[in-house]
C-alpha positions in Angstrom: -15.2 15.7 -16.6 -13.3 17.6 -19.3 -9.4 17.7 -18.8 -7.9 20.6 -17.7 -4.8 21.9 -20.4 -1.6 23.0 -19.0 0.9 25.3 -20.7 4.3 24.5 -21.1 5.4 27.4 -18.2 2.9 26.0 -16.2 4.3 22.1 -16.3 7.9 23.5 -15.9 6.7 25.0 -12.5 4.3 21.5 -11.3 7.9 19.5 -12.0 10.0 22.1 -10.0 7.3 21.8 -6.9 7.3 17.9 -7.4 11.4 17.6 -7.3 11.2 20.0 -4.3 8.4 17.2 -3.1 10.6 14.3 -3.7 13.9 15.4 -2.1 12.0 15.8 0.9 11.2 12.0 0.4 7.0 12.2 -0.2 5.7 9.4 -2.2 4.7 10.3 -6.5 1.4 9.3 -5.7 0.7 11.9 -2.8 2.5 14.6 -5.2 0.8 14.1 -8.1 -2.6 13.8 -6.1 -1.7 17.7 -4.1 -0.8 18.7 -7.9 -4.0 17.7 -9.4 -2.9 15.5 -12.0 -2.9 11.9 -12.1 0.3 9.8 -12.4 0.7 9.0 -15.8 0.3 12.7 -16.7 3.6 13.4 -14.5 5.8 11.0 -15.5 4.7 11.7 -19.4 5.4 15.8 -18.7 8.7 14.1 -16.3 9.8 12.3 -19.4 9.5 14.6 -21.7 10.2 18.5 -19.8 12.5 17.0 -16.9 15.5 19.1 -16.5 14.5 21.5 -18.7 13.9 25.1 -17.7 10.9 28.0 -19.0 12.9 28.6 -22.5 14.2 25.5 -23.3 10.2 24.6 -22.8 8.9 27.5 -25.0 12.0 26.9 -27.6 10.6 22.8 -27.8 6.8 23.7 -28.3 7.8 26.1 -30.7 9.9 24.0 -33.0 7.8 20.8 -32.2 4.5 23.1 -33.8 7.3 24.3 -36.7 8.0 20.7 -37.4 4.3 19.7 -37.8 3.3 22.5 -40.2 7.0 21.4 -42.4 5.4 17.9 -42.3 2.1 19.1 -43.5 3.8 21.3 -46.6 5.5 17.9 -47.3 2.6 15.4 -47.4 0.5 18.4 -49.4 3.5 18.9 -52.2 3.9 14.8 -52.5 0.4 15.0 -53.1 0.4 17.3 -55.8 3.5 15.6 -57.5 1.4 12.2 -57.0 -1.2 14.1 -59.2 1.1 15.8 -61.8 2.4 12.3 -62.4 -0.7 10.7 -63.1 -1.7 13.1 -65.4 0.8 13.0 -67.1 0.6 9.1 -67.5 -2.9 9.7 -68.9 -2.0 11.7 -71.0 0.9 9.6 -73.1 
């Protein structure tokens, strides 16, 4: 059964329904089971979106996918200065 991919607007509004849920005193597992997700995906999403609201979502994804293509420019110039080095030492 492939897994179904939420985005980050559409977690924000499953965690506002499921606070609703729980201040009316229903049980996580009967939340996350009317939500269509299992457990463990709530409390990761809980975890890592609770109390945050649509922008503050967007403005996390955005620098989370900025800091992954920084981290790639880094590994790809050490790389290259690994090279440059060696050649050089082969060349001496």
């Amino acid at each position: 059964m492939p897994t179904k991919r939420y985005t980050a607007g559409q977690i924000s509004g499953l965690l506002r329904q499921a606070e609703v849920a729980l201040a009316q005193d229903r049980k996580v597992g009967k939340i996350c089971h009317g939500l269509g997700v299992s457990e463990a995906s709530f409390n990761r999403w809980r975890s890592e979106y609770g109390g945050l609201k649509l922008d503050q979502v967007r403005r996390l994804k955005a620098l989370e996918r900025e800091n992954a293509r920084l981290k790639r420019a880094v590994a790809e110039l050490t790389l290259d200065k690994l090279i440059l080095k060696e050649a050089v030492e082969g060349n001496v």
